[in-house]
C-alpha positions as a printed NumPy array, in Angstrom:
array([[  6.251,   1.817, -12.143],
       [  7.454,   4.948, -13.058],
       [  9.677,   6.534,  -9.471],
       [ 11.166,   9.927,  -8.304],
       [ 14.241,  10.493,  -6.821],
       [ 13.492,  10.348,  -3.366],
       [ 15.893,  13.111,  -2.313],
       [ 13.013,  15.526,  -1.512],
       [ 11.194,  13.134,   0.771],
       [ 15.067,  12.444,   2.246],
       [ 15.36 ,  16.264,   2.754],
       [ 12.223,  16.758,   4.492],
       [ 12.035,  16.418,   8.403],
       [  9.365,  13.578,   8.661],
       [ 12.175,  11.525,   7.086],
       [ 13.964,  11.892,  10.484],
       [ 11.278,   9.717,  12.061],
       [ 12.76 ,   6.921,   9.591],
       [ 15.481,   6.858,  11.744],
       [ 13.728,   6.368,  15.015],
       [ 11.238,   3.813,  13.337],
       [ 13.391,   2.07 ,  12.15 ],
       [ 16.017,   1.152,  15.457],
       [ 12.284,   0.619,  17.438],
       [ 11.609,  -1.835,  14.835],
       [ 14.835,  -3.408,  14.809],
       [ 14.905,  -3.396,  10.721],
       [ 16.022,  -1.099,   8.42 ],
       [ 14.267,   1.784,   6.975],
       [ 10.93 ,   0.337,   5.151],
       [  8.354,   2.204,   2.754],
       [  5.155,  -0.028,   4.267],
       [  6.488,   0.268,   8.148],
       [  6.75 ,   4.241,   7.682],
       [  3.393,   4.447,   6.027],
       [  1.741,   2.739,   8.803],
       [  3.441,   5.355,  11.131],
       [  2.002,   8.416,   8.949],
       [ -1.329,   6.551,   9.106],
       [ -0.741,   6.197,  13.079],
       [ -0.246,   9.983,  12.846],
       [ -3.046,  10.919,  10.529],
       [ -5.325,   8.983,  13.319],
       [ -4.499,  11.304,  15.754],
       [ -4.961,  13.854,  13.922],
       [ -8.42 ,  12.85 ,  12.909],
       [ -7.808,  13.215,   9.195],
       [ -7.413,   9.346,   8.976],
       [ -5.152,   7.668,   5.955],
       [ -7.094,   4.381,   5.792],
       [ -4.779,   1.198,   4.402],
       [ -4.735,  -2.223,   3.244],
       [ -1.674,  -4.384,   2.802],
       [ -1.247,  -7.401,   0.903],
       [  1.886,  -9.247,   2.539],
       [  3.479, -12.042,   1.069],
       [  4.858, -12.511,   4.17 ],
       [  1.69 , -11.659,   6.624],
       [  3.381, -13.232,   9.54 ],
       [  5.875, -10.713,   9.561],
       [  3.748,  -7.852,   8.795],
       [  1.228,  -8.348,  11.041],
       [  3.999,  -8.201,  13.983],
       [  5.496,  -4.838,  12.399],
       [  2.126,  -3.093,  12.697],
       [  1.455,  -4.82 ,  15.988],
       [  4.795,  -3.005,  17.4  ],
       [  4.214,   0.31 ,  15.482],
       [  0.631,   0.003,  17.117],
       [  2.261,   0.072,  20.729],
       [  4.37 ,   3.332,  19.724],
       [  1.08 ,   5.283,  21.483],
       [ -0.467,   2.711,  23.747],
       [ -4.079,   1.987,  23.764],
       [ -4.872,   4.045,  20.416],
       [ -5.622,   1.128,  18.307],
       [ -8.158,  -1.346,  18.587],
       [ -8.782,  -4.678,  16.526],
       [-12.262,  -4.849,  14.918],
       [-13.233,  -8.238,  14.462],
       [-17.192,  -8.305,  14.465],
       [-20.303,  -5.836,  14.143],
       [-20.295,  -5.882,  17.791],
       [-16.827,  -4.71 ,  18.816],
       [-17.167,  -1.532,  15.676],
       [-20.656,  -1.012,  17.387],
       [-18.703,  -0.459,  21.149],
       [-16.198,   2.031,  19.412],
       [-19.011,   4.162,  17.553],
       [-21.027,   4.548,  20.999],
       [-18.01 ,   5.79 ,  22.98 ],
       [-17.428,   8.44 ,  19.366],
       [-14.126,   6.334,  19.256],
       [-12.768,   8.438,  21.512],
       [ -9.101,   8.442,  21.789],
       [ -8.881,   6.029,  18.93 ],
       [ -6.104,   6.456,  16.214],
       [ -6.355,   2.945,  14.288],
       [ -9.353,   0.39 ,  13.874],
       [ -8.116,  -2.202,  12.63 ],
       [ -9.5  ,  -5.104,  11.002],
       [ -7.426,  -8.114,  11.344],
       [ -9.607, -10.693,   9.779],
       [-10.692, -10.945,   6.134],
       [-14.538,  -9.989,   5.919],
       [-14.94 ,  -8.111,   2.914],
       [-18.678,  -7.537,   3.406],
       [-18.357,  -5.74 ,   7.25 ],
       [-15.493,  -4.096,   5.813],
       [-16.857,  -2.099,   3.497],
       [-19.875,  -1.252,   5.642],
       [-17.576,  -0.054,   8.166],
       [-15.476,   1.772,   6.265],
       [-18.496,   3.477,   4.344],
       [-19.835,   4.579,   7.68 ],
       [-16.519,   5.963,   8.708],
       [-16.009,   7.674,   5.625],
       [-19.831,   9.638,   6.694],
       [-18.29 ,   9.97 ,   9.961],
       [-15.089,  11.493,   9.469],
       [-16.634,  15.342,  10.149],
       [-19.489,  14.447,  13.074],
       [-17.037,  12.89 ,  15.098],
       [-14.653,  14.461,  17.104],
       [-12.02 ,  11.581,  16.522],
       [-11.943,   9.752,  13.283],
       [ -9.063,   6.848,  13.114],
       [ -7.493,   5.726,  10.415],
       [ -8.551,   2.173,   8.857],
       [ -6.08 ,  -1.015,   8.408],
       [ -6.321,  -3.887,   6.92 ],
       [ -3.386,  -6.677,   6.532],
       [ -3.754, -10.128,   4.147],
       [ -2.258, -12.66 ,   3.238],
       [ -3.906, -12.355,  -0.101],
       [ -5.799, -10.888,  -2.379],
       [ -8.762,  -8.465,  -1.288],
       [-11.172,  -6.569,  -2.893],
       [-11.459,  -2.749,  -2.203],
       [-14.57 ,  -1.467,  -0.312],
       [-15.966,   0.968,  -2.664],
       [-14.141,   3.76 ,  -3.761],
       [-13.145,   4.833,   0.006],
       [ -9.666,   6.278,  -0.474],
       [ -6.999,   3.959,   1.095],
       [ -3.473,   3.683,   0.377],
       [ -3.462,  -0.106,  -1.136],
       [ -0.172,  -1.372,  -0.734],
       [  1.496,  -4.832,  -1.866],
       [  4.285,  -5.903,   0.588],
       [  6.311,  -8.189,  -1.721],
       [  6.559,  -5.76 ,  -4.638],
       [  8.489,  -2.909,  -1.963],
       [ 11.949,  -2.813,  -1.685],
       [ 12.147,  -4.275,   2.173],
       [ 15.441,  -5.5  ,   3.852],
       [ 14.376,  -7.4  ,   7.017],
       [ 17.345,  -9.078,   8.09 ],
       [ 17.366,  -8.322,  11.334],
       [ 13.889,  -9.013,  11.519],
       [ 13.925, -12.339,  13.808],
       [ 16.653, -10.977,  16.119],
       [ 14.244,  -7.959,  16.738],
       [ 10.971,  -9.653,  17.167],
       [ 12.346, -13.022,  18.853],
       [ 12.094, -10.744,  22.342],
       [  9.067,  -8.666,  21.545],
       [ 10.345,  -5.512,  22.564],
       [ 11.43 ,  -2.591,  20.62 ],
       [ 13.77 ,   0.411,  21.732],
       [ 11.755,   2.033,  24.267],
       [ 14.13 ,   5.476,  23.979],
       [ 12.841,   5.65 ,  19.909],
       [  9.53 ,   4.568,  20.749],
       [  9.417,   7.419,  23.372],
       [ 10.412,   9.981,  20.802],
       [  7.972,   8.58 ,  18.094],
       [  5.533,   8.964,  20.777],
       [  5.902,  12.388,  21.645],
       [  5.982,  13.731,  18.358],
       [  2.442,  12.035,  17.58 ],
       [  0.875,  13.274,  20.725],
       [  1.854,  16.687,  19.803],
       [  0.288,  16.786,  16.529],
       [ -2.442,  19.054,  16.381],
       [ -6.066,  17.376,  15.492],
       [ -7.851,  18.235,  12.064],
       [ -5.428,  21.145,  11.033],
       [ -6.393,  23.216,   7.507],
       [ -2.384,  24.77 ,   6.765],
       [ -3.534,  26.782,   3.235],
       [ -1.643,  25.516,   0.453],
       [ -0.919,  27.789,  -2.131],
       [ -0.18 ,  26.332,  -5.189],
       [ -3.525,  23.566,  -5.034],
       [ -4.814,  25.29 ,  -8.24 ],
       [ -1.9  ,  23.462,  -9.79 ],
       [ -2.997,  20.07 ,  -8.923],
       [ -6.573,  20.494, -10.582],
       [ -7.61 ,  17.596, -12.951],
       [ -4.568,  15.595, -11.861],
       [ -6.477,  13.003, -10.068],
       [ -9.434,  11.263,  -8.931],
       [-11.33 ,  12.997,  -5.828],
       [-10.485,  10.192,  -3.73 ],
       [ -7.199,  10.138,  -4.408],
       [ -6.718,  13.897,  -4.286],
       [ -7.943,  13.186,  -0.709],
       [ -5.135,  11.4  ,   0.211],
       [ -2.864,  14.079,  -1.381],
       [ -4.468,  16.364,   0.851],
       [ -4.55 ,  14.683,   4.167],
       [ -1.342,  13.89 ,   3.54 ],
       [  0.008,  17.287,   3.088],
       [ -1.527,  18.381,   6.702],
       [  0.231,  15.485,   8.127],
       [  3.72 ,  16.401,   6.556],
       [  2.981,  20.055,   7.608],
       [  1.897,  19.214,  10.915],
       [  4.961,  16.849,  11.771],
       [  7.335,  19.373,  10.453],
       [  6.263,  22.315,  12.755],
       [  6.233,  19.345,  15.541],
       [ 10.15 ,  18.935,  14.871],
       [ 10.793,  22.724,  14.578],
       [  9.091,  23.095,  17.518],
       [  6.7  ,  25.353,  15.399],
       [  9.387,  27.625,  14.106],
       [  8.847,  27.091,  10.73 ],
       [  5.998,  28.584,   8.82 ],
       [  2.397,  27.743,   9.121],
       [  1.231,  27.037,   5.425],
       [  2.323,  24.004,   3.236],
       [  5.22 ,  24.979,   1.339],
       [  6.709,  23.74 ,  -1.277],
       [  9.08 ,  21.04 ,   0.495],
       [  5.903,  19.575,   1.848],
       [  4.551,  18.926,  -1.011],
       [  7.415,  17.634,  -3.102],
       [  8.332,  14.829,   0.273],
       [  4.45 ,  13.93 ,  -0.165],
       [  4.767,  13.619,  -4.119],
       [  7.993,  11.894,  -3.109],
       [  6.353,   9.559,  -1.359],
       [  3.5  ,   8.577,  -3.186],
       [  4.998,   7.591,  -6.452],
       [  7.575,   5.668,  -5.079],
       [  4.815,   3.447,  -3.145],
       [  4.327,  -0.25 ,  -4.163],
       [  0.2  ,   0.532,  -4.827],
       [ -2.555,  -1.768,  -5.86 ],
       [ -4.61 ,   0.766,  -8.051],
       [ -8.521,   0.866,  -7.133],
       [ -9.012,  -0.029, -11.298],
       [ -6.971,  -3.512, -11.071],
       [ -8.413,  -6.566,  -9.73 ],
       [ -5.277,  -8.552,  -9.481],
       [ -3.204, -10.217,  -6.146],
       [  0.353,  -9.616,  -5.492],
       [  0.834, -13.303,  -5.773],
       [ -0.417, -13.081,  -9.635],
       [  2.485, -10.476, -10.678],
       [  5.017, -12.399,  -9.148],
       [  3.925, -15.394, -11.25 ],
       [  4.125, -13.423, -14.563],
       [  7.591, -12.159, -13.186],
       [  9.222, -15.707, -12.781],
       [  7.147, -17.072, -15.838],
       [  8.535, -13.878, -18.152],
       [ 12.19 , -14.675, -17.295],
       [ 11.788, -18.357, -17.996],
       [ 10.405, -17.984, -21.528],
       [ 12.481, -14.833, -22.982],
       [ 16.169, -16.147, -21.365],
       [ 18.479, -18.633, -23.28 ],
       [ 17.076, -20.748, -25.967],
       [ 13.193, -21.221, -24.693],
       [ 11.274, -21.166, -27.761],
       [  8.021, -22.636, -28.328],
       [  5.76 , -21.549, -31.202],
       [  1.801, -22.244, -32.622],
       [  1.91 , -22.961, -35.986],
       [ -1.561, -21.807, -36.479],
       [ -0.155, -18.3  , -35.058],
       [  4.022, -18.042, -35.858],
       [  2.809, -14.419, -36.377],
       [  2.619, -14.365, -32.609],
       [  6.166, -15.102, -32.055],
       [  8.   , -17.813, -30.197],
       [  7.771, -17.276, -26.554],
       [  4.011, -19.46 , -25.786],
       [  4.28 , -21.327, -22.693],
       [  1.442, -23.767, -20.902],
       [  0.267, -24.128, -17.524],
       [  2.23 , -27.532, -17.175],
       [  5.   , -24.949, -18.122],
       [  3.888, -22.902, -14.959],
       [  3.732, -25.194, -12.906],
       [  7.247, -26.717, -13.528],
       [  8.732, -22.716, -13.07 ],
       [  6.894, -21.56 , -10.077],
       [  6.883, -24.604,  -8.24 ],
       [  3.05 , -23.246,  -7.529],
       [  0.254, -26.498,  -7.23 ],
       [ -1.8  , -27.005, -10.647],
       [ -4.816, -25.064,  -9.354],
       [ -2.945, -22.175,  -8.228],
       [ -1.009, -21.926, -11.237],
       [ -4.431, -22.059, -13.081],
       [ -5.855, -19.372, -10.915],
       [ -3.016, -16.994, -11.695],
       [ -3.093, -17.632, -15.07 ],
       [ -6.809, -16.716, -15.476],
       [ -6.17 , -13.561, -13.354],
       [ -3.192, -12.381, -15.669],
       [ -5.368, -12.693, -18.631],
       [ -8.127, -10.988, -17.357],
       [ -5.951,  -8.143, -16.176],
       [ -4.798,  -8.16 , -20.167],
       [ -1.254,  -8.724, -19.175],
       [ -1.27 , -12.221, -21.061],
       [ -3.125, -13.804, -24.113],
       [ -4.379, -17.073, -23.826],
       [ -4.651, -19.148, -27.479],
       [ -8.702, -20.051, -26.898],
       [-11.135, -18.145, -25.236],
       [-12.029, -19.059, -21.459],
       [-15.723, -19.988, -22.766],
       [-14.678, -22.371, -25.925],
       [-12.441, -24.481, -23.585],
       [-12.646, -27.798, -23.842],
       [-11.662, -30.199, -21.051],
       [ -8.342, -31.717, -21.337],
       [ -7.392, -29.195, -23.732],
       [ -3.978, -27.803, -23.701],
       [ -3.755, -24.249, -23.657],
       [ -1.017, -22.128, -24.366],
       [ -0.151, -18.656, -23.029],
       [  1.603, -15.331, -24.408],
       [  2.393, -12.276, -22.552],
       [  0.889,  -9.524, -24.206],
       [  2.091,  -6.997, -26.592],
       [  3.974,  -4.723, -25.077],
       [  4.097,  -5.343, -21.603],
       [  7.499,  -6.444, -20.273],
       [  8.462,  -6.349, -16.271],
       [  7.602,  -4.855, -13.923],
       [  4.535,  -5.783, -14.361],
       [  3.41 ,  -4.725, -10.573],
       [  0.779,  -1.694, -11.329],
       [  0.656,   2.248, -12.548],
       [  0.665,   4.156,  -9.679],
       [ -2.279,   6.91 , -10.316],
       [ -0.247,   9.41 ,  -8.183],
       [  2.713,   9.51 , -11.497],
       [  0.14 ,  12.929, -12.66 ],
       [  0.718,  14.899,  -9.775],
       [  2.96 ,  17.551, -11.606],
       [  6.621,  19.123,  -9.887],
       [  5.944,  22.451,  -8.141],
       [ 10.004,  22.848,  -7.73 ],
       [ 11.255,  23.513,  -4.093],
       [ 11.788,  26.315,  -2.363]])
C-alpha cells in the first residue's frame, strides 16, 4: 500500500482529538478507533461516514466502539432486526448519530443501508452506518463506506485489558470529546476551492467520502478555534483528509477477499522465499522453485485443513497465487501445488483507491 507522510494530518487540529481519544480509551493513538470518532462526528452532523470493520480481534473491537459510542450518550443505537430499523425510521432517527448493526445479516444490511443512502437529504438526521466482523463480509452495493481491516493497521493495544477490565474510560477526555461533537454544526457546505482539481480522480462514491470528509475536518477545526479560523476548506484540510485516507488499512469495493486470507499469503510467502525452501514441478521448472501445497499450509499457519483450503481458493481467485490445475479439472486426492504470482510480493493487503487523489501543497 502505497502511504504519505502523515505530518499534514499531525499538523492539523482534529489530530488533537487523538490525544483525548486516546487517554478515554486507555490505548494509544489508533487509525480504526479515530475513524470511528470522525464517523461519530459525521453522524451528528448528518453527513454520515458509513463503516465496516473486519477485526481479527472482534472481541476487542467491538468494546472500543462500544466506549467511543458512550462519548455522546444515547446517539447510537444497535440494529439487529427489520423491526428495531423500522422504530428508528418512524421517529426520522431523530437524535441518532450511529446505527449500528452488530450482527452479520448481509441481506437486511444492504436494504438498510440502500434506504439510508435515499434518505440521507429527506431526513433531518441521517447517522452514520457501522458494521464490525469477525470475518469476511460482502459490501452492500456500491454505498460508500470506509471498509477497514483491523489486523492489517498498525495498532498498539497494550494497555488494552488494564483499560477495559473496569469499563470506564476518562470521563474529563470523554467530556471534551463530547463537547466538541455537540458543537459541530449539522449538514455544513464550507466551498472548497480547488475541487476542480480532484476531477476524474475517483469513483463518485468514493469522491463522496472525500467530500463529507472535508466538511467534517472543516467543521471540527472552526470547533477548536472557536470559529476563528476561516470558513472555507483550505488547503490544510484537505491535505489531513488526503493524509488520512491513504494511510487507512482499506478493503477496496473491487476485492472480494477476508483479512484472514492476506495474512495467510503473508506467513506462507516468508516460509517459501527464506533459507533453503525450494520445491520445483518438473513439468514447469520455468516457473521457478518456490511451489508449495496445502499440506505445506497447513504445517505453516497452523490453520485446520479446510481453512487452509478456503484461503487458498480465495488467494487464487483474487490472482495473488497460481494454482498448477485448474479448480474445475481437479481430481480428488490430487495434490496440488501453489505459486504466488508474478510479481506480487508483500504486502499483499489491498490498493487503496484514495493513492489518485493528487497534492494541492499547503498553505
Amino acid at each position: 500500500m502505497t502511504t504519505v507522510s502523515p505530518n499534514a494530518l499531525q499538523r492539523h487540529p482534529i489530530y488533537r482529538l487523538t490525544n483525548d481519544l486516546a487517554s478515554f480509551l486507555g490505548i494509544d493513538r489508533d487509525y480504526i478507533a479515530f475513524v470511528e470518532l470522525i464517523s461519530l462526528a459525521a453522524g451528528r452532523m448528518a453527513i454520515p461516514i458509513n463503516l465496516d470493520v473486519e477485526s481479527d480481534q472482534s472481541a476487542v473491537d467491538l468494546a472500543i466502539a462500544d466506549r467511543i459510542a458512550t462519548i455522546v450518550p444515547g446517539k447510537t443505537v444497535p440494529i439487529d432486526t427489520y423491526k428495531s430499523f423500522l422504530t428508528e425510521e418512524k421517529q426520522n432517527f431523530t437524535d441518532r448519530y450511529v446505527l449500528w448493526f452488530r450482527r452479520n445479516y448481509p441481506r437486511m444490511h444492504q436494504d438498510l443501508v440502500a434506504f439510508m443512502a435515499r434518505a440521507t437529504d429527506s431526513l433531518e438526521s441521517a447517522p452514520s452506518i457501522w458494521r464490525i466482523c469477525p470475518s469476511f463480509v460482502e459490501p452492500s452495493t456500491d454505498i460508500p463506506t470506509l471498509r477497514l481491516i483491523a489486523c492489517s493497521a498498525e495498532r498498539k493495544l497494550g494497555g488494552f485489558a488494564a483499560s477495559f477490565a473496569s469499563a470506564v474510560g476518562s470521563q474529563i477526555h470523554r467530556q471534551r470529546l463530547m463537547e466538541v461533537i455537540e458543537t459541530l454544526c449539522p449538514r455544513t457546505n464550507y466551498p472548497f476551492a480547488f475541487r476542480d482539481r480532484l476531477a476524474g480522480t475517483l469513483s463518485p462514491s468514493s469522491m463522496l467520502i472525500v467530500e463529507r470528509l472535508l466538511q467534517v475536518f472543516t467543521n471540527v477545526r472552526r470547533v477548536l478555534t472557536e470559529f476563528r479560523s476561516v470558513g472555507v476548506v483550505t488547503s490544510d484540510d484537505y491535505e489531513a483528509v488526503r493524509t488520512l485516507l491513504v494511510n487507512l488499512p482499506l478493503l477496496p469495493m473491487d476485492r472480494v477477499i477476508s483479512a484472514s486470507a492476506i495474512k495467510t499469503a503473508g506467513i506462507i510467502y516468508a516460509h517459501v522465499y527464506a533459507g533453503d525452501y525450494q520445491l520445483a514441478l518438473p513439468d514447469r521448472s520455468g516457473e521457478g522453485h518456490h511451489w508449495f501445497t496445502r499440506n505445506h499450509t497447513v504445517k505453516w499457519t497452523q490453520l485446520g485443513y479446510t481453512t487452509a483450503k478456503k484461503h487458498l481458493d480465495a488467494l487464487v481467485d483474487d490472482g495473488l497465487v497460481v494454482a498448477s490445475v485448474d479448480r474445475n479439472n481437479r481430481e480428488h486426492g490430487r495434490i496440488i501445488h501453489y505459486r504466488f504470482a508474478d510479481s506480487r510480493a508483500p504486502p499483499f493487503g489491498w490498493s487503496n483507491p484514495f493513492t489518485a487523489l493528487p497534492e494541492i501543497g499547503v498553505n
